[in-house]
C-alpha positions as CSV (number, residue, x, y, z in Angstrom):
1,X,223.9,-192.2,-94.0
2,X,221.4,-191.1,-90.9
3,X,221.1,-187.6,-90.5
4,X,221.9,-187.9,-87.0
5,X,225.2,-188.7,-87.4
6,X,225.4,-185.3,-88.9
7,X,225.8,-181.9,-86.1
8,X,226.5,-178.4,-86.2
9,X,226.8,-176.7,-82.5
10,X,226.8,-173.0,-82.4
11,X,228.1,-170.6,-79.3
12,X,228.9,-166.8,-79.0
13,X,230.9,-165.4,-76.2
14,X,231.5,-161.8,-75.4
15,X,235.0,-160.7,-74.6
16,X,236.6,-157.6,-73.8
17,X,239.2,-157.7,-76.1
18,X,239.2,-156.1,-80.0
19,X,237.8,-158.9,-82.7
20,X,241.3,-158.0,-84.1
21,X,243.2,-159.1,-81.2
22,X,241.4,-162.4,-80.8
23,X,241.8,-163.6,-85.1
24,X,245.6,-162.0,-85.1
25,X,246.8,-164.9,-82.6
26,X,244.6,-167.5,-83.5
27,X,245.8,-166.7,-87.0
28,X,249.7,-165.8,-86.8
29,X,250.4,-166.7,-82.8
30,X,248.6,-170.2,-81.8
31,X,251.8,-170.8,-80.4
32,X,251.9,-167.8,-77.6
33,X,248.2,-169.5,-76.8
34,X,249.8,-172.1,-74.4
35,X,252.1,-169.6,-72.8
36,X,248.7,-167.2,-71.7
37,X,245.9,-170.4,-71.5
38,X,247.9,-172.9,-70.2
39,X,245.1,-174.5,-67.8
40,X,243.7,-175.0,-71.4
41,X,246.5,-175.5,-74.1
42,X,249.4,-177.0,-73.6
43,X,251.3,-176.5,-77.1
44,X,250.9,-175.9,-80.3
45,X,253.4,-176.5,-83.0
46,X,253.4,-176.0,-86.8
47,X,254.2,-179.0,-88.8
48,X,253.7,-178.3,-92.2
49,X,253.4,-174.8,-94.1
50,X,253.6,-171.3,-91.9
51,X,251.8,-169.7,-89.4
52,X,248.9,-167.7,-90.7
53,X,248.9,-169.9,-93.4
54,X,245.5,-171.6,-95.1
55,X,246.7,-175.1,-95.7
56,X,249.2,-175.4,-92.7
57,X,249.1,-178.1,-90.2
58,X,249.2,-177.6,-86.8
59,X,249.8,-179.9,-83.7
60,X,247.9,-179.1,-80.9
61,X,248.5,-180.2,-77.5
62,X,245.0,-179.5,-75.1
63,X,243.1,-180.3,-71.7
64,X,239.7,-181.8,-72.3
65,X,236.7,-183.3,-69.7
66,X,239.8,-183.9,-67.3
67,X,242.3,-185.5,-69.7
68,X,245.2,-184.5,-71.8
69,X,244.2,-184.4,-75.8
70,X,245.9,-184.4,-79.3
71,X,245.0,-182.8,-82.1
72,X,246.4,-182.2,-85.6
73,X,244.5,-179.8,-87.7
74,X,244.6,-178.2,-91.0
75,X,244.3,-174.0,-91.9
76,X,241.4,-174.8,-94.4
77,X,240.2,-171.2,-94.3
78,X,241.1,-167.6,-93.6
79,X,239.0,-164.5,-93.9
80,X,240.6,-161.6,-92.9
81,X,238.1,-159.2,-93.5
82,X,235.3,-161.4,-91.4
83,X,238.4,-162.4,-88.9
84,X,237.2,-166.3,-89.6
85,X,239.3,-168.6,-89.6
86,X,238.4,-172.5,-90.1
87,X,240.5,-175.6,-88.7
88,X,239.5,-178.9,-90.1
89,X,240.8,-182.0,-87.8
90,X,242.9,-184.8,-89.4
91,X,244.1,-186.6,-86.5
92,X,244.0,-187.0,-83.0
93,X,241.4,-187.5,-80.5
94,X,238.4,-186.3,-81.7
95,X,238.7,-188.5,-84.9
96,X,238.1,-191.5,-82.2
97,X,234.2,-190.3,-82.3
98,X,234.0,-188.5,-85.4
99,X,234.1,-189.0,-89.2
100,X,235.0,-185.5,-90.0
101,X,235.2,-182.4,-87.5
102,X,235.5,-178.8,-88.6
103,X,236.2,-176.1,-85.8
104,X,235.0,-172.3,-87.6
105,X,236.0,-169.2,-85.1
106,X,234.6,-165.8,-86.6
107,X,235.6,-162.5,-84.2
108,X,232.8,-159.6,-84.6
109,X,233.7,-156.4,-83.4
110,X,231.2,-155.1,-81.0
111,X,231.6,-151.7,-79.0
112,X,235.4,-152.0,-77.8
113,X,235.1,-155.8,-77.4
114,X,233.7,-158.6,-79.6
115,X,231.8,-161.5,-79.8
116,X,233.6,-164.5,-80.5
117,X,231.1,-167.0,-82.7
118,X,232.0,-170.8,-82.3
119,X,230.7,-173.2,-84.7
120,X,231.4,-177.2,-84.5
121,X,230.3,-179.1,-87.6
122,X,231.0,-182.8,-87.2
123,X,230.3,-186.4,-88.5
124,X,229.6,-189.3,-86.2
125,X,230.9,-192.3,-86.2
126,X,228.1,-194.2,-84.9
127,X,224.4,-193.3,-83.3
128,X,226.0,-193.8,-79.9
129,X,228.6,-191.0,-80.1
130,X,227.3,-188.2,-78.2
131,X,227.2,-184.5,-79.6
132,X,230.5,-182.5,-78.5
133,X,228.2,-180.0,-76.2
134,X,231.8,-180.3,-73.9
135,X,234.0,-179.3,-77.0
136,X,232.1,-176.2,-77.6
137,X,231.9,-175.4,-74.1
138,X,235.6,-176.1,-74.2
139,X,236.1,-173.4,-76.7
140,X,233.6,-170.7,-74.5
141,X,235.9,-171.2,-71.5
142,X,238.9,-170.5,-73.8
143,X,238.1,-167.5,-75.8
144,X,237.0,-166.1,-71.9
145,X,240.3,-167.2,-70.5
146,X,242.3,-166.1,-73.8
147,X,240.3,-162.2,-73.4
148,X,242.5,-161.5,-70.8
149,X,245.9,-161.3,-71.8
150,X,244.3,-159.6,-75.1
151,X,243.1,-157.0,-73.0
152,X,246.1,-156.4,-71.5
153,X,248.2,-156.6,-74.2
């Protein structure tokens, strides 16, 4: 296997909302995302296990470089006391492009906000696939549109 079929893509964004506020709906309220980020996601349901759950599936409906996506992803990991949570995707439309695609959100508490650390690890299908530079920026623009209603809430 190449080694540049292999990628991890990094981000942090700062938001004005608590780190707790950020991994409590990501974790237990996906669902409300839609409702608050809808230029974003368009739904999200639960199809196997519950919400909050490591090894639940969740269905994701999502707008992406100016078309509607799929997604169906698994809870592979929770830590509440590093608010991380990991999604690993099984089906949809990233797994056109990639072998494997792992989605890792950690929320660090910093002053009354937090930074919200991204990380994208992914397997290629082919040299020709591009890196998801657009996915990550995907999730910046969320966890910035997503800070508001936290903040408010």
């Amino acid at each position: 296997m190449s080694s540049s079929l292999v990628g991890k893509l990094e981000t942090d964004v700062e938001i004005k909302a608590p780190a707790s506020k950020f991994h409590e709906i990501f974790r237990h309220k996906p669902h409300h995302i839609s409702n608050v980020s809808s230029d974003f996601i368009q739904g999200c349901e639960l199809h196997e296990g519950e919400w909050g759950t490591v090894g639940s599936v969740i269905y994701w409906k999502y707008f992406h470089d100016g078309k509607p996506r799929v997604a169906k992803e698994l809870v592979e990991a929770i830590d509440d006391e590093n608010n991380s949570i990991t999604f690993k995707i099984l089906e949809g439309d990233l797994m056109e492009h990639y072998k494997s695609f792992k989605a890792t959100l950690k929320c660090i508490p910093k002053g009354e906000g937090s930074v919200i650390h991204w990380t994208l690890e992914y397997e290629k299908l082919h040299d020709e696939i591009i890196d998801p530079h657009t996915m990550i920026q995907f999730a910046s623009d969320l966890s910035k549109d997503l800070q508001k209603s936290l903040v408010e809430a």
